[in-house]
C-alpha positions in Angstrom: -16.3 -2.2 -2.9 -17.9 -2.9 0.7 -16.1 -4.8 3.0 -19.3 -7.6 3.3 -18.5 -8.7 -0.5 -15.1 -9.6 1.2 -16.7 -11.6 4.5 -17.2 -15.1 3.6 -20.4 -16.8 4.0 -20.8 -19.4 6.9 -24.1 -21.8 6.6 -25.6 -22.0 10.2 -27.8 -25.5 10.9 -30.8 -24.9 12.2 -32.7 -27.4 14.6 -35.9 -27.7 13.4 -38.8 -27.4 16.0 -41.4 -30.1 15.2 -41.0 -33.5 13.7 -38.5 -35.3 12.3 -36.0 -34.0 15.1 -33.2 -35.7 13.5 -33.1 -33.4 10.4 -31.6 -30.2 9.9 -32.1 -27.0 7.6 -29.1 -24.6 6.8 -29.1 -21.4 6.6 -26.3 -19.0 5.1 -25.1 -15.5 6.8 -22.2 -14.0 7.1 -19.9 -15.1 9.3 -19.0 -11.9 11.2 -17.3 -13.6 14.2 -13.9 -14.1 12.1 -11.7 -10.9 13.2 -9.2 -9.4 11.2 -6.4 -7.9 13.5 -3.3 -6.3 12.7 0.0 -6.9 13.9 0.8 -3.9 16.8 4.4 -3.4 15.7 2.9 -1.9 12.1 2.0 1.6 13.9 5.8 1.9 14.1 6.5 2.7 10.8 5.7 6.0 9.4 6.1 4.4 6.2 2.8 3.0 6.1 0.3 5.1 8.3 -0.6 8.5 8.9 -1.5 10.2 12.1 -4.4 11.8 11.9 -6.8 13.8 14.6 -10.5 13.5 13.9 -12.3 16.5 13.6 -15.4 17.7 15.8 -18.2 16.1 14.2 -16.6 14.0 11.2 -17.6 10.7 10.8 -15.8 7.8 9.3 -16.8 8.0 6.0 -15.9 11.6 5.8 -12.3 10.8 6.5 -12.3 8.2 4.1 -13.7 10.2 1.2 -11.3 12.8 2.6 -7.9 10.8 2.7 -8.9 8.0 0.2 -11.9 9.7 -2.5 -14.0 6.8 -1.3 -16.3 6.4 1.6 -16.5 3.1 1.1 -13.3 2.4 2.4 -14.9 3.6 5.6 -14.2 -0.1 6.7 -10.4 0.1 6.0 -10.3 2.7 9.0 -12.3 0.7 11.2 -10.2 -2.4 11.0 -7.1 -0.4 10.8 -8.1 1.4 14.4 -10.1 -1.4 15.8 -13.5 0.2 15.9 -15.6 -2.7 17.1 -18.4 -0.2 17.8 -18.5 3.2 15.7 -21.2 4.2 18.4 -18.6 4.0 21.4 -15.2 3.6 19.6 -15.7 7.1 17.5 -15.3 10.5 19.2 -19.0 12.4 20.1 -19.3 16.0 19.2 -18.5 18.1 22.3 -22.0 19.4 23.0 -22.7 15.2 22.7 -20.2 14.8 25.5 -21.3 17.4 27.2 -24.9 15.8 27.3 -24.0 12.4 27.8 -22.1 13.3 30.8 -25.4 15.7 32.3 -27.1 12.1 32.3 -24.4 9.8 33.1 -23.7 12.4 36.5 -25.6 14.2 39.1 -23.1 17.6 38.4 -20.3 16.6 35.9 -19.1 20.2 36.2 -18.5 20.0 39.9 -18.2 16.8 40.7 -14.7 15.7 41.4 -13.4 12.2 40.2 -10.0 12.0 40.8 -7.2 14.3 41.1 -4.1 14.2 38.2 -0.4 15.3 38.2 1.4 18.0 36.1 4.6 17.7 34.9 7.1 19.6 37.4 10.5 19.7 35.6 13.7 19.7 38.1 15.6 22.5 35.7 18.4 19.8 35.2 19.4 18.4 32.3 20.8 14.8 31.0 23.1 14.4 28.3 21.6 11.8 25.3 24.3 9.3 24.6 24.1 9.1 21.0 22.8 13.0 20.3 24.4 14.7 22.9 21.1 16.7 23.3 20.2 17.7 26.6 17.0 15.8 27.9 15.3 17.7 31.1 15.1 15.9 34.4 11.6 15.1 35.6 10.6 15.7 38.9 6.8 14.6 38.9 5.5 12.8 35.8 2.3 14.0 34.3 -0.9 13.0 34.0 -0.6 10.3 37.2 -3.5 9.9 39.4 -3.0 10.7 43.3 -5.5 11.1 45.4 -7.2 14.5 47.7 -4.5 14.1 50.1 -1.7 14.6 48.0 -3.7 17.3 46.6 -4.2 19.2 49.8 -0.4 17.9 51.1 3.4 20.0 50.0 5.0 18.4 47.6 8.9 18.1 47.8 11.9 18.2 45.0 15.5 18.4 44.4 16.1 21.0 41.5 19.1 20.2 40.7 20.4 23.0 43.2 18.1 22.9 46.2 15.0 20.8 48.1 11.5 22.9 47.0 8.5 22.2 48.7 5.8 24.0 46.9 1.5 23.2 47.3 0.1 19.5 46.0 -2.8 21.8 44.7 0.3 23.8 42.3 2.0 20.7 40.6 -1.6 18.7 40.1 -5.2 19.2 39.2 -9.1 17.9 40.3 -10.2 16.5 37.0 -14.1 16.7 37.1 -16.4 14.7 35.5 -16.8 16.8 32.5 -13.1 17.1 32.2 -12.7 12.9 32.2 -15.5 12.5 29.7 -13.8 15.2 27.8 -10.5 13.8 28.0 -11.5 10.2 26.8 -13.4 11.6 23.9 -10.0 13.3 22.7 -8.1 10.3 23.2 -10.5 9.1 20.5 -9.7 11.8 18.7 -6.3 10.0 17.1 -6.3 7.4 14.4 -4.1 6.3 12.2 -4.9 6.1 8.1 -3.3 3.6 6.0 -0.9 5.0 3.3 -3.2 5.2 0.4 0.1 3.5 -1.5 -1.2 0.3 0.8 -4.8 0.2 -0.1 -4.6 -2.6 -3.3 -2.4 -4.5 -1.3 -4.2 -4.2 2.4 -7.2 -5.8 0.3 -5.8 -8.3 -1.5 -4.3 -9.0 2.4 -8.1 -8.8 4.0 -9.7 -11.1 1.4 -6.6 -13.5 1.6 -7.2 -14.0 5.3 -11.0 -14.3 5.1 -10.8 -17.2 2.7 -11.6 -20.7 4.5 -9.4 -23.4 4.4 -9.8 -26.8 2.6 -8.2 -28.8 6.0 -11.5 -27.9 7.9 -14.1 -30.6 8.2 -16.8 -27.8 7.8 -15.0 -26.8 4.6 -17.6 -26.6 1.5 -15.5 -23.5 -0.5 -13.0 -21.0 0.4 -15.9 -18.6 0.5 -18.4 -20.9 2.2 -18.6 -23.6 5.1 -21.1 -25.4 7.3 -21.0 -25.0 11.3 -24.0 -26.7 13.7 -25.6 -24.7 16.9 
């Protein structure tokens, strides 16, 4: 079933524009300004989702009908990943990227926009307290932003032995244009998909939630109430 059979109705006044002034007409939409949001802390449990990367060129429905045999629950994922716009939320192709950054920039493929760390690992090791197991010792974290004169600068570290100076250019990276377009668009990439175990009950949640209550002054139904402009 869509998700709009789920959204309750809200009946809108509308101030009419000639005479009598005083009066007012209603009319009934519905009332897509009440959010649904999930708690944060649900992503922690494998239990309930799965990870999934979205493939080049799927769209939401595809992954629905894929995980859950029903497009429609298109909306499930949207509100599960808070898509508020499919247009900008949901990974492009990567020829669409690739064109959206040619208009967006002057030279996306030369033009420089920052400059990013990589991961420089000491060769030292730390002891897990619980495990025992032996976690390396980080030097330079990863995927930091610094700037050209790091870039162009030697970079020093202790490797568990000796100091190492080695080239800024060696342990980090210009990220062009294309490359940060690129890299936002696979950041998109990752959603998570509600156990399809959780489906009856993540419904029977959403309509709960989107039913009005009685104490409001605007109240007419749990489905239905009155709010002026």
């Amino acid at each position: 079933m869509p998700m709009f059979s789920y959204i309750p109705d809200v009946k809108y006044d509308v101030k009419p524009v000639q005479y009598p002034f005083t009066q007012s007409d209603f009319i009934t939409a519905k009332n897509f300004f009440r959010r649904f949001e999930l708690n944060p802390d649900v992503y922690n449990y494998a239990l309930y989702y799965n990870k999934y990367a979205i493939l080049d060129g799927e769209r939401i429905d595809n992954v629905a009908e894929k995980f859950y045999n029903r497009p429609s629950y298109d909306w499930i994922i949207v509100i599960t990943n808070n898509i508020i716009n499919p247009l900008t939320d949901w990974p492009m192709s990567d020829n669409a990227v690739r064109k959206f950054a040619e208009q967006k920039y002057n030279d996306p493929y030369s033009d420089i926009l920052y400059y990013e760390t990589e991961e420089v690992k000491t060769g030292d090791n730390l002891v897990g307290d619980l495990s025992n197991k032996k976690i390396p010792v980080v030097a330079l974290e990863g995927g930091l932003k610094v700037s050209k004169k790091f870039y162009d600068s030697p970079f020093t570290y202790y490797d568990g032995t000796n100091n190492v100076t080695v080239l800024g250019s060696s342990v980090s990276k210009a990220v062009t244009a294309i490359d940060h377009e690129l890299a936002i668009n696979e950041k998109k990439r990752e959603i998570y998909l509600l156990n399809d175990t959780y489906i009856t009950a993540f419904i029977k949640e959403f309509k709960r939630k989107n039913l009005y209550s009685a104490k409001s002054t605007d109240f007419i139904n749990s489905r239905l109430k009155k709010t002026g402009v």
